[in-house]
C-alpha positions as CSV (number, residue, x, y, z in Angstrom):
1,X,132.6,109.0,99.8
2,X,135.5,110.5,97.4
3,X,134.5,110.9,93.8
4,X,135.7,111.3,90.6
5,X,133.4,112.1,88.3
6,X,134.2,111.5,84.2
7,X,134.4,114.7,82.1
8,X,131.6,113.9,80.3
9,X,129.3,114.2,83.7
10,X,131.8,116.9,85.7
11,X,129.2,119.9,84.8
12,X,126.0,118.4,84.2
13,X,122.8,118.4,86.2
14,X,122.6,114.8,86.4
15,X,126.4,114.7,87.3
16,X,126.3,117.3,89.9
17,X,123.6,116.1,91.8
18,X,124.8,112.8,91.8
19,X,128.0,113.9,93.2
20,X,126.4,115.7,96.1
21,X,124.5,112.6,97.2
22,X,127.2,110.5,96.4
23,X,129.6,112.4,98.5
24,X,127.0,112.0,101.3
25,X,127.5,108.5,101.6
26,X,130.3,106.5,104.5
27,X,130.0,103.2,103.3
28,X,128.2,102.2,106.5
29,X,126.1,99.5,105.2
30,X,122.9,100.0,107.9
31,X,121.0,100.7,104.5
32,X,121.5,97.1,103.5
33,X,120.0,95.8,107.5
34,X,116.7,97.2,105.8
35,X,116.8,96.7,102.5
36,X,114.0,93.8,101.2
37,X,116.0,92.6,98.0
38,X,119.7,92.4,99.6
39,X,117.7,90.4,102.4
40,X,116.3,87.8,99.8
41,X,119.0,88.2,97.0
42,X,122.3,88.3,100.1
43,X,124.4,90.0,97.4
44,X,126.2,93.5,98.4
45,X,125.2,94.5,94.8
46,X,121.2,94.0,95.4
47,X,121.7,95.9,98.2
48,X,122.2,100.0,98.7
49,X,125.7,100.3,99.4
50,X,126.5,98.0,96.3
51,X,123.9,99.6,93.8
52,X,125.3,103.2,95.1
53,X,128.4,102.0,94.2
54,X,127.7,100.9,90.6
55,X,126.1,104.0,90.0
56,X,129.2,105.5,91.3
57,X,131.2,103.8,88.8
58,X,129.5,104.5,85.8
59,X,130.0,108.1,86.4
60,X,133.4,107.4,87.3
61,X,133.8,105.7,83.7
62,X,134.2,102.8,84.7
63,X,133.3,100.2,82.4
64,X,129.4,99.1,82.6
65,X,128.0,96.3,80.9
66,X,123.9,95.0,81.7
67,X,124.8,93.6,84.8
68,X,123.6,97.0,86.1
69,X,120.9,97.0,84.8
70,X,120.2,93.8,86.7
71,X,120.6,95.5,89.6
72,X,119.7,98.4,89.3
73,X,116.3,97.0,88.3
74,X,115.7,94.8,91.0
75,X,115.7,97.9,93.8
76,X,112.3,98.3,94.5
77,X,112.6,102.0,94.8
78,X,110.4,101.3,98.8
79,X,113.3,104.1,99.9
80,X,113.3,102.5,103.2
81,X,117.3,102.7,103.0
82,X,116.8,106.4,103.4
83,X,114.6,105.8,106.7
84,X,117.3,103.9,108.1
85,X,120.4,106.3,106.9
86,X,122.2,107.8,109.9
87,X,123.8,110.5,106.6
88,X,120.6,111.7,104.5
89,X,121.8,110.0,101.8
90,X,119.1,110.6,99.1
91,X,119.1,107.3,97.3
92,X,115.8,107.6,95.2
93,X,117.1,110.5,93.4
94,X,120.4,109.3,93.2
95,X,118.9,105.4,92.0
96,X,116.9,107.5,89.3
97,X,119.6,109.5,87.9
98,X,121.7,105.6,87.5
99,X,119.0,104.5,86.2
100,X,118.6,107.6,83.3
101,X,122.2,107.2,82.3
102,X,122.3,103.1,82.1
103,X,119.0,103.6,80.2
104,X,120.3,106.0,77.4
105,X,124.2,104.2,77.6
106,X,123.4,100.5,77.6
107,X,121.7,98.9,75.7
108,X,119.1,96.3,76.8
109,X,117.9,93.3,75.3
110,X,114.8,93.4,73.0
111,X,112.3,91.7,74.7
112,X,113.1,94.0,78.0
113,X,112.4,97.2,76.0
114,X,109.4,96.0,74.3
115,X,107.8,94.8,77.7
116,X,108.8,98.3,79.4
117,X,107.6,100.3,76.7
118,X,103.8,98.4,76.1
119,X,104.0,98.7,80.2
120,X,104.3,102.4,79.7
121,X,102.4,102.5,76.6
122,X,99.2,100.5,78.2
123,X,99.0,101.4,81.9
124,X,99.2,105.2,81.6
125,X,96.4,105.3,79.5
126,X,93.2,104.6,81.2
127,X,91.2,103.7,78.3
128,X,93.6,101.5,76.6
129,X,94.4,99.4,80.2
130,X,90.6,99.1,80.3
131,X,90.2,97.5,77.1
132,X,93.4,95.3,78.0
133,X,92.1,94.6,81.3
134,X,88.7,93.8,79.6
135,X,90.4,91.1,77.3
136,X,92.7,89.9,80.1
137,X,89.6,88.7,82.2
138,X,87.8,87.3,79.6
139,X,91.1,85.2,78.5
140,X,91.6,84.4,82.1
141,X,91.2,81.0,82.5
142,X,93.7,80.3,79.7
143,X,96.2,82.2,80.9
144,X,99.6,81.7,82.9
145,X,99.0,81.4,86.8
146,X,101.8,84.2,87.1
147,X,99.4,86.6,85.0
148,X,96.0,84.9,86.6
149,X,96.9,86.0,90.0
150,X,97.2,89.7,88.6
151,X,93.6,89.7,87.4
152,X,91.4,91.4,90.4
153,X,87.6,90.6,89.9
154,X,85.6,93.3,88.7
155,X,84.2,96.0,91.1
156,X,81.5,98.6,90.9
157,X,82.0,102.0,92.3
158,X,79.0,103.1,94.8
159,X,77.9,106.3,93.7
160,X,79.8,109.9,93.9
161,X,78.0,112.8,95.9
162,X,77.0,116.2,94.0
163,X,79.1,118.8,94.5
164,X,77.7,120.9,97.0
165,X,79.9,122.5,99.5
166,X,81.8,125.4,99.8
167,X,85.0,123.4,101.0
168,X,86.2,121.9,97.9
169,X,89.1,119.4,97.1
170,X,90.3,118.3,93.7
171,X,91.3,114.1,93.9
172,X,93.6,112.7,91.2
173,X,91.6,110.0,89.7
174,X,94.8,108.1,88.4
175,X,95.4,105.3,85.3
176,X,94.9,102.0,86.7
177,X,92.8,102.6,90.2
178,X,89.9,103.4,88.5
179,X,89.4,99.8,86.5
180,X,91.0,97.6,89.0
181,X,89.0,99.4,91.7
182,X,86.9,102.4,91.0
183,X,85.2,102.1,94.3
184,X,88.6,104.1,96.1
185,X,87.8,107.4,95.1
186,X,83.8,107.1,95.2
187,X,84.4,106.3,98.8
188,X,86.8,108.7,99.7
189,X,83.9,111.4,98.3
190,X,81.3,110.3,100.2
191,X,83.8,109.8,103.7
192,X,84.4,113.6,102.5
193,X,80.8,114.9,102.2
194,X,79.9,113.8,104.8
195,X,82.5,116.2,106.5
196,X,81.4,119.3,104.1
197,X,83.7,118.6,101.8
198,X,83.2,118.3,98.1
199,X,85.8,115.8,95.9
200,X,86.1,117.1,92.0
201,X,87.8,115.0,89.5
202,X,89.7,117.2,86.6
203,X,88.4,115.2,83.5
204,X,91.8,115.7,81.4
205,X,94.1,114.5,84.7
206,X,95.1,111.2,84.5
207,X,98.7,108.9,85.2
208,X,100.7,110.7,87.7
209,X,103.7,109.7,85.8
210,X,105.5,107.2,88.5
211,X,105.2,104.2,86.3
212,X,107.4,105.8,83.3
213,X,109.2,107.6,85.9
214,X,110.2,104.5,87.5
215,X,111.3,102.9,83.9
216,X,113.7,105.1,83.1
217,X,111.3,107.2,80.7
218,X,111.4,110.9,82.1
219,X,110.3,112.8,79.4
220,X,107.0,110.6,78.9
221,X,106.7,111.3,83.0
222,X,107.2,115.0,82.8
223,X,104.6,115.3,79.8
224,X,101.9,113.4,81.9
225,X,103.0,116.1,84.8
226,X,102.5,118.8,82.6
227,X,98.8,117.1,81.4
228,X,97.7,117.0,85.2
229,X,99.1,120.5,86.3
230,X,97.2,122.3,83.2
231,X,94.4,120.1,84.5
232,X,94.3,121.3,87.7
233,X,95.3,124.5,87.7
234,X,91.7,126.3,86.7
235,X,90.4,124.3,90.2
236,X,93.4,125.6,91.8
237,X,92.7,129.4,91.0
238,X,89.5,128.9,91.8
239,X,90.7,128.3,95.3
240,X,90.4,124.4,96.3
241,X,92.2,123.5,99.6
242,X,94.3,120.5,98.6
243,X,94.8,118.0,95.7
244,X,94.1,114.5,98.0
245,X,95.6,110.7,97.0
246,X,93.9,107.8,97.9
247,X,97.3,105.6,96.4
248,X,100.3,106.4,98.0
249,X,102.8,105.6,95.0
250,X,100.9,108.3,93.2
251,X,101.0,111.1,96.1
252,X,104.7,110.6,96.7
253,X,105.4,111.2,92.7
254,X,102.4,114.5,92.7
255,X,104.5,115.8,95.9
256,X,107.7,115.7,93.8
257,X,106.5,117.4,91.2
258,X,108.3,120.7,92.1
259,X,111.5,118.7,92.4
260,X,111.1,116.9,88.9
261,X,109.9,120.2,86.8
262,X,112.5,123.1,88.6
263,X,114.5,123.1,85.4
264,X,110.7,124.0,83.1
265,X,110.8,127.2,83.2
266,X,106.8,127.1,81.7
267,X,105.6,125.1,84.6
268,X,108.7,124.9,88.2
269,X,105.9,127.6,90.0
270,X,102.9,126.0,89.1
271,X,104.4,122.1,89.6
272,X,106.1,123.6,93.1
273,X,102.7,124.8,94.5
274,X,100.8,121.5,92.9
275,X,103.7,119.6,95.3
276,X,102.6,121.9,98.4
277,X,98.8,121.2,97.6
278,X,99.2,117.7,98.0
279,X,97.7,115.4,100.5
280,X,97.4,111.9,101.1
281,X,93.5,111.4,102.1
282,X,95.1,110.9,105.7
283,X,96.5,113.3,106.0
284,X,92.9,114.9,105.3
285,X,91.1,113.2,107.9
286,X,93.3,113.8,110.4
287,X,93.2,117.1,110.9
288,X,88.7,116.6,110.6
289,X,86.3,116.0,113.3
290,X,85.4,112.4,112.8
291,X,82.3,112.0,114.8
292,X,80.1,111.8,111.4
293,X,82.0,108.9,110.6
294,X,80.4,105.4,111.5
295,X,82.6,102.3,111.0
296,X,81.7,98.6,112.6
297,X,84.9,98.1,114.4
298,X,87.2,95.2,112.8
299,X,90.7,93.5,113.5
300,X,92.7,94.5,110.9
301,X,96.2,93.7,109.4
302,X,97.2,97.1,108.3
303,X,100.3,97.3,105.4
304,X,101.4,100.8,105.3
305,X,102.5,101.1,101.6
306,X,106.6,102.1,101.2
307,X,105.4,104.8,99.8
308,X,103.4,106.3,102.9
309,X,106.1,105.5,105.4
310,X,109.1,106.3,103.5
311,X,108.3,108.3,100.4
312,X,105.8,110.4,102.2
313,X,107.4,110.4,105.4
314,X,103.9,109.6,107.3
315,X,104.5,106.9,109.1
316,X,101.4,105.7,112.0
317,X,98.8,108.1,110.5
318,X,96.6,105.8,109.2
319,X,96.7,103.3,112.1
320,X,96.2,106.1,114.3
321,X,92.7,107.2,112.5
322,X,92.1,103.6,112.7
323,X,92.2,103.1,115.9
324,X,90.0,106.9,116.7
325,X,87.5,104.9,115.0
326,X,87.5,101.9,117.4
327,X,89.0,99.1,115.0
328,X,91.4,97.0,116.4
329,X,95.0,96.7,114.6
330,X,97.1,93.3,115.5
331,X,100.7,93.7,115.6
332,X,102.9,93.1,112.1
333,X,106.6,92.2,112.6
334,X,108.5,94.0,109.9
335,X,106.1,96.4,108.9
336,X,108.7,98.9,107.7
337,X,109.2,96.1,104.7
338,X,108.3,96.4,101.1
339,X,105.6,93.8,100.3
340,X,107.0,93.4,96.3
341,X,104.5,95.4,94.8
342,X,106.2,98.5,93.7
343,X,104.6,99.7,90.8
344,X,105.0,97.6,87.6
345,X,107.6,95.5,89.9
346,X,105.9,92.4,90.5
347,X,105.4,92.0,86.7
348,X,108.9,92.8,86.1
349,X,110.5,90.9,88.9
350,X,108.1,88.3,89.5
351,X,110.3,85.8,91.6
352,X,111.5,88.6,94.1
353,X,108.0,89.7,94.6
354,X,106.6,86.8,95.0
355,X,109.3,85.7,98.0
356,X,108.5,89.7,99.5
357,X,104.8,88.8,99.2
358,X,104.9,85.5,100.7
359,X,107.1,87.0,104.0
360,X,104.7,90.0,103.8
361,X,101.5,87.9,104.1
362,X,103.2,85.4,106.5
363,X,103.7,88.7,109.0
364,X,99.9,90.1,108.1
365,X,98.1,86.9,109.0
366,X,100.2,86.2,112.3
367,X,97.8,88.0,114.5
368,X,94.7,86.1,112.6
369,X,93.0,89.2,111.3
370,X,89.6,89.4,109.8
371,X,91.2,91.3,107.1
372,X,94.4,93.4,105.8
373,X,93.9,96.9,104.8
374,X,96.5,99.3,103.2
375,X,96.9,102.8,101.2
376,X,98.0,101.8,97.8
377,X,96.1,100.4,94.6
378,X,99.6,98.5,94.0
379,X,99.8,96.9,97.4
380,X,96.5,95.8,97.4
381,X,96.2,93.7,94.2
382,X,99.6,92.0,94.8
383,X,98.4,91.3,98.4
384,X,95.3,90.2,97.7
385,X,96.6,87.9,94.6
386,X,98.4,85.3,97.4
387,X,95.6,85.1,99.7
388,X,92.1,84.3,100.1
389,X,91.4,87.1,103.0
390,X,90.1,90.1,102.2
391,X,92.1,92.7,101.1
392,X,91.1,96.2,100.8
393,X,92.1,99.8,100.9
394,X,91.8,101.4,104.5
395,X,89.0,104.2,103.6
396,X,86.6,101.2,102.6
397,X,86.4,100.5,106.4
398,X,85.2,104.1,107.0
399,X,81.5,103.4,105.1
């Protein structure tokens, strides 16, 4: 693709990399076969091609009014266009640098920046969602169905092991996993003991920084970053193997770390080898002798969260520990597709999300499963708000 960048972008970081990708890109349109929102929406501008071409555009100088903000919006971010592209064409990055520039350039209506920022504002702060989340399930009954259905039930967390071994991993205990279901972590501590591993949560680490990230608020994400790495970094002197994820959305965000702070000259070293340490609990258990591991074999629906199979690039590694373990998967037409979760997406989007979910489940329950698992705190609450199975994250089945 030939560019032509506006002066104002011609030597800036933004503008540069954006050129690169851009330049990547031979209007081939195979991103659109696999993209969920051009296949609801069937418009070339809710789709890839059409959303690389707006962002295209505006650095161009063309005119932009908030009909890209529109679209821009509606992109899940599920990356599975760059599965699918036959070019490399990075399209996150290149979606989050459009989606900076439209931020600070156009203005939005009111109501959209007051529901991003108490988004930002509530979920990144574990104490504050808690007492939100609190209210919300008291005030449940009165509430819209839209906001109903987002209400998980409250769960208790079994209890956490001592620390105890000499093989020790830090875990990121996250914003919103904890309240909506605290029993994630606990479990992936006690699956670990019980392979000689010890799990430590750094007190002062919370939000990963996706969530602002993903709403166009890159300073807020970078000073969360910043929080965690200083968090970390005592445990990671002290010599722990690996910084494991139990949700996906976070782990692809921690992994691109190094990526999102080069330019900090205080923290590109320490956020790069933060990014090298991390590991999705999969692929932990992978690489471990199993055999300590007892789990009643089930048949399972397994979602594999966007963000395992095309953020992370670890596509089959949980079905394949899965099945080691003697549980029985049924097959899922269209599994590469984005269920409509996507962070703060199915509060944002509701309609889309709703129609993603609805396909999503209709695939799951095809081959009658006595449950659907997944990777992803996100997936799973969205999931399990349209159906009355059981939904749950995969390391629950390991106990």
């Amino acid at each position: 693709m030939q560019t032509q960048l506006s002066p104002e972008f011609i030597n800036t970081t933004q503008g540069l990399e954006a050129n690169a990708i851009l330049r990547k890109c031979v209007h081939c349109g195979f991103c659109n076969a696999t993209c969920p929102t051009y296949q609801v929406k069937g418009d070339e501008l809710d789709g890839p091609r059409g959303r690389i071409y707006l962002i295209k555009q505006m650095l161009e100088g063309a005119p932009s009014g908030g009909t890209i903000h529109t679209h821009l919006d509606r992109c899940l971010t599920c990356r599975n266009c760059e599965t699918t592209c036959p070019s490399g064409v990075e399209y996150g990055e290149l979606l989050e640098i459009g989606r900076e520039i439209a931020e600070s350039t156009i203005k939005r209506p009111w109501h959209q920046e007051f529901s991003r920022w108490l988004l930002c504002k509530v979920l990144t702060q574990p104490k504050l969602f808690s007492a939100a989340l609190k209210v919300a399930r008291w005030l449940k009954p009165v509430l819209p169905t839209i906001l109903q259905d987002k209400i998980p039930a409250q769960q208790q967390a079994q209890p956490w092991p001592p620390t105890q071994h000499l093989r020790q991993m830090l875990i990121l205990e996250g914003c919103v996993q904890p309240q909506l279901a605290p029993n994630i972590n606990a479990t992936a501590a006690r699956v670990l003991d019980k392979l000689s591993i010890s799990l430590i949560r750094a007190e002062q680490a919370g939000c990963c920084g996706a969530l602002p990230q993903h709403l166009s608020a890159p300073e807020h994400a970078k000073a969360l970053m910043r929080r965690n790495i200083d968090a970390w970094w005592p445990h990671i002197e002290a010599g722990v193997e690996a910084i494991v994820m139990t949700a996906s959305g976070c782990g692809v965000q921690v992994k691109d770390y190094g990526r999102l702070l080069k330019d900090d000259m205080a923290y590109a070293v320490k956020a790069a080898r933060i990014a090298a340490l991390t590991k999705d609990i999969a692929e932990v258990l992978i690489h471990e002798n199993l055999s300590n591991i007892t789990s009643a074999p089930r048949k399972i629906a397994y979602h594999p969260p966007c963000t395992l199979q095309h953020g992370q690039k670890l596509p089959g590694l949980v079905e394949g520990i899965l099945l080691k373990l003697g549980h029985q998967l049924t097959k899922v037409e269209d599994a590469h597709l984005c269920c409509g979760s996507a962070g703060t997406y199915s509060l944002l989007q509701n309609k889309i999300a709703g129609e993603l979910r609805a396909n999503k489940l209709a695939a799951l329950n095809a081959g009658k499963p006595e449950l659907i698992a997944t990777a992803n705190i996100g997936c799973m609450c969205h999931l399990q708000s349209g159906v009355d199975k059981p939904v749950m994250h995969w390391l629950e089945l390991l106990e």
